[in-house]
FIDREN-734325 format. One line per field, with one value per atom (N, C-alpha, C): atom name; x, y, z negated. Coordinates in nm, 4 decimals, decimal comma, m for minus. Layout:
doba	[CA|...]
X	[X|...]
Y	[Y|...]
Z	[Z|...]
This chain:
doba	[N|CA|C|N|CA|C|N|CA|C|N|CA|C|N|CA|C|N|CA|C|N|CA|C|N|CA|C|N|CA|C|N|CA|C|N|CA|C|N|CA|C|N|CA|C|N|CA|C|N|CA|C|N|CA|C|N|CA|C|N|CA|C|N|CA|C|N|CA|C|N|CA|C|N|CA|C|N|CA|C|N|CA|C|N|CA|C|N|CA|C|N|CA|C|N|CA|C|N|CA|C|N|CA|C|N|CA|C|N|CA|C|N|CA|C|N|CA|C|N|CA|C|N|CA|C|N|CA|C|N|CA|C|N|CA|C|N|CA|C|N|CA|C|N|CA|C|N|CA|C|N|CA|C|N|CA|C|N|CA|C|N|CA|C|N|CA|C|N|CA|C|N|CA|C|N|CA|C|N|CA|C|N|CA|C|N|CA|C|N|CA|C|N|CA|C|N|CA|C|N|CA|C|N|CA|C|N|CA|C|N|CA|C|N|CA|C|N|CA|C|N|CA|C|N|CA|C|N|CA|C|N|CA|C|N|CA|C]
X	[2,9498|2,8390|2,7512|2,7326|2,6025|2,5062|2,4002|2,2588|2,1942|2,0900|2,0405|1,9037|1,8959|1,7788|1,6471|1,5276|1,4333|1,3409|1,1929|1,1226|1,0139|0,9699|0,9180|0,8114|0,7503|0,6449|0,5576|0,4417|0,4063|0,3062|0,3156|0,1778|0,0545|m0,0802|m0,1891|m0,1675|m0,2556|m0,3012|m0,4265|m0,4554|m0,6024|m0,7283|m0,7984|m0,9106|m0,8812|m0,7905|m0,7219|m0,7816|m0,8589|m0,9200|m0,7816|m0,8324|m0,7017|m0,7202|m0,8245|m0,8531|m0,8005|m0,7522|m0,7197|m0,5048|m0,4905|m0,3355|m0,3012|m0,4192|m0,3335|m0,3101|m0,4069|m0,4350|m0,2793|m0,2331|m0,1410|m0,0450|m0,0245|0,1279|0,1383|0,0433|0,0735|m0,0197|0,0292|m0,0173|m0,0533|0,0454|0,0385|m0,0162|m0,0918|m0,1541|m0,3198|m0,3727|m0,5429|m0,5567|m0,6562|m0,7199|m0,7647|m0,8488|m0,8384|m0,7594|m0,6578|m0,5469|m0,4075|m0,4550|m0,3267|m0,3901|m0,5098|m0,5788|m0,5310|m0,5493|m0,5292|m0,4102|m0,2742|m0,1565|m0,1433|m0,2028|m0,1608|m0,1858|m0,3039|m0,4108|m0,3079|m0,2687|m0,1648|m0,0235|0,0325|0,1622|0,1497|0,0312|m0,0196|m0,1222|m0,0741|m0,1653|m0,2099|m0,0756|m0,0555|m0,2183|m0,2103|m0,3529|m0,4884|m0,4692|m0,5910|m0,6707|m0,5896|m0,6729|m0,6642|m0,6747|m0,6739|m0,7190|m0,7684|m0,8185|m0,9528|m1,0244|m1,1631|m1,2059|m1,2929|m1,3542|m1,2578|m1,2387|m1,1843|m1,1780|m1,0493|m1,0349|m0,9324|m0,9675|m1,0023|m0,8109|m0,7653|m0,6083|m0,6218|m0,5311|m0,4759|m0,3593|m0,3128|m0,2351|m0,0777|m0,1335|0,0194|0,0515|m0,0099|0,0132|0,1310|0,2037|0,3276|0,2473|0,2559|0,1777|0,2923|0,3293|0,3802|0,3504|0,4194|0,3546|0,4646|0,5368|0,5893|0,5952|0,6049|0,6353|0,7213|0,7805|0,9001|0,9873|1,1058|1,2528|1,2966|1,3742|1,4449|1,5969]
Y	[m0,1170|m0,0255|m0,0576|0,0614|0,0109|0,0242|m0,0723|m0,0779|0,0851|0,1437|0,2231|0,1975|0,2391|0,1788|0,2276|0,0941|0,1547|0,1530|0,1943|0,1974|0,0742|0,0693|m0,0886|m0,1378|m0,2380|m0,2729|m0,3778|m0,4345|m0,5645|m0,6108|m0,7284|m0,7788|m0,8268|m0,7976|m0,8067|m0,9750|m1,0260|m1,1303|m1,1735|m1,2950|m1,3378|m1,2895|m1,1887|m1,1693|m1,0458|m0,9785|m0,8939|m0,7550|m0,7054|m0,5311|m0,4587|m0,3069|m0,2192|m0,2265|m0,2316|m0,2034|m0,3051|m0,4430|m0,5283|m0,5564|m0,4913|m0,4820|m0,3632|m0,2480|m0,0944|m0,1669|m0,2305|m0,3460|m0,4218|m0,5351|m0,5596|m0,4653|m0,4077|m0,3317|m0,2444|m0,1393|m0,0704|m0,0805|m0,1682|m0,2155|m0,1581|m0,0452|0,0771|0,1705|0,1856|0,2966|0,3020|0,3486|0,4052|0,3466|0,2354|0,1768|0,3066|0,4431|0,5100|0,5696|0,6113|0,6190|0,6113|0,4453|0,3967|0,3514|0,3493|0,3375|0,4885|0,6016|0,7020|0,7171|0,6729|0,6683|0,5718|0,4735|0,3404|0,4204|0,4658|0,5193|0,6506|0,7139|0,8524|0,7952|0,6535|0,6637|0,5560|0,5241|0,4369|0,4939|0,5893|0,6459|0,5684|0,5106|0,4018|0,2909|0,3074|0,2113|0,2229|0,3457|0,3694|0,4867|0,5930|0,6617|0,6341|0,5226|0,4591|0,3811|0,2754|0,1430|0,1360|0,0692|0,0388|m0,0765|m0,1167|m0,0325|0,0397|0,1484|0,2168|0,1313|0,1387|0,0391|m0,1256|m0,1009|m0,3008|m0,2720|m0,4139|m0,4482|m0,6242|m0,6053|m0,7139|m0,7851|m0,9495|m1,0077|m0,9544|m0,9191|m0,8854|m0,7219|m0,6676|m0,4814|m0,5158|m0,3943|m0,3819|m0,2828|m0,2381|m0,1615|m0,0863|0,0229|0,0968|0,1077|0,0555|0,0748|0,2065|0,2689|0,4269|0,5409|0,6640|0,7303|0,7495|0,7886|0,8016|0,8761|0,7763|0,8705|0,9416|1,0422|1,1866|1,1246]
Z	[0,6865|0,6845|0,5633|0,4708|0,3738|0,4068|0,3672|0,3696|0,2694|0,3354|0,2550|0,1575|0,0689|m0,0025|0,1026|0,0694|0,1428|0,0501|0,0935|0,0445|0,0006|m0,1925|m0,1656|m0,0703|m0,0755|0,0076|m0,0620|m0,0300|m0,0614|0,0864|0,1067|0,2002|0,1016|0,1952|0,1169|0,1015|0,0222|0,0120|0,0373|0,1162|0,1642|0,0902|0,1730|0,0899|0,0276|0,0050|m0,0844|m0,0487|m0,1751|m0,1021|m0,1137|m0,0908|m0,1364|m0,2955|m0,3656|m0,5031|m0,5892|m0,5121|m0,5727|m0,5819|m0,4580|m0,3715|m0,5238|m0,5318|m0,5965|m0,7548|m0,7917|m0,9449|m0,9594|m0,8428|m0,8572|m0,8383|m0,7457|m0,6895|m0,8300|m0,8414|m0,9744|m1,0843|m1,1669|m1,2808|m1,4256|m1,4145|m1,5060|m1,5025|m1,3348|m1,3132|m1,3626|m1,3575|m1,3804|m1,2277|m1,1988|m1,0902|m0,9991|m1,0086|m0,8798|m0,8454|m0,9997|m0,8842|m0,8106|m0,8905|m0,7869|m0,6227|m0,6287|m0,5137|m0,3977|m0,5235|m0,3748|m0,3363|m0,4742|m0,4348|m0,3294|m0,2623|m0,1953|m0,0639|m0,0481|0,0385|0,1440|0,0322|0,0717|0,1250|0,0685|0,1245|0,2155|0,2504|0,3721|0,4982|0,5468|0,6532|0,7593|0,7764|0,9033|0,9174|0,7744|0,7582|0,7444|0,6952|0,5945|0,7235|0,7637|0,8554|0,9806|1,0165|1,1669|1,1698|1,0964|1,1365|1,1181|1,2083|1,2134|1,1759|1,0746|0,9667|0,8490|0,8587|0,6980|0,5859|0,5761|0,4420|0,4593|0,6008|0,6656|0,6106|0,5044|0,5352|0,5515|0,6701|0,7105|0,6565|0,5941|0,5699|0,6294|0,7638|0,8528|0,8092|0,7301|0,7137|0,6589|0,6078|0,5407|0,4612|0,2918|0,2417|0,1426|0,1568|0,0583|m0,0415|m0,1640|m0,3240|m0,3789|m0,2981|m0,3502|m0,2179|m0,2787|m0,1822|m0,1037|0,0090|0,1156|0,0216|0,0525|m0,0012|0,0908|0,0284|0,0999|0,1313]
């Protein structure tokens, strides 16, 4: 059976905002917006958790969009 490609990921690091996760993960991008790219292919996180914003060490964080 082959493995299918998935999609990348990174975990935050201690202390780590999203502004600092979008800085590393995409490095090439313009800081807001690789922020809204992080923000959009992370719902799981971003529009559910209390306080807005809050990432946890244990998240899994999408640095691309879902493959087809």
């Amino acid at each position: 059976m082959d493995l299918t490609p998935q999609r990348r990921f990174v975990t935050p690091l201690a202390g780590e905002r999203v502004e600092d996760l979008a800085a590393r993960a995409l490095p090439d991008e313009p800081l807001d917006s690789a922020v809204d790219k992080i923000r959009s292919w992370n719902l799981h996180i971003f529009a559910m958790r209390k306080p807005a914003g809050l990432i946890l060490g244990s998240d899994v964080v999408f640095v691309e969009p879902p493959r087809r």
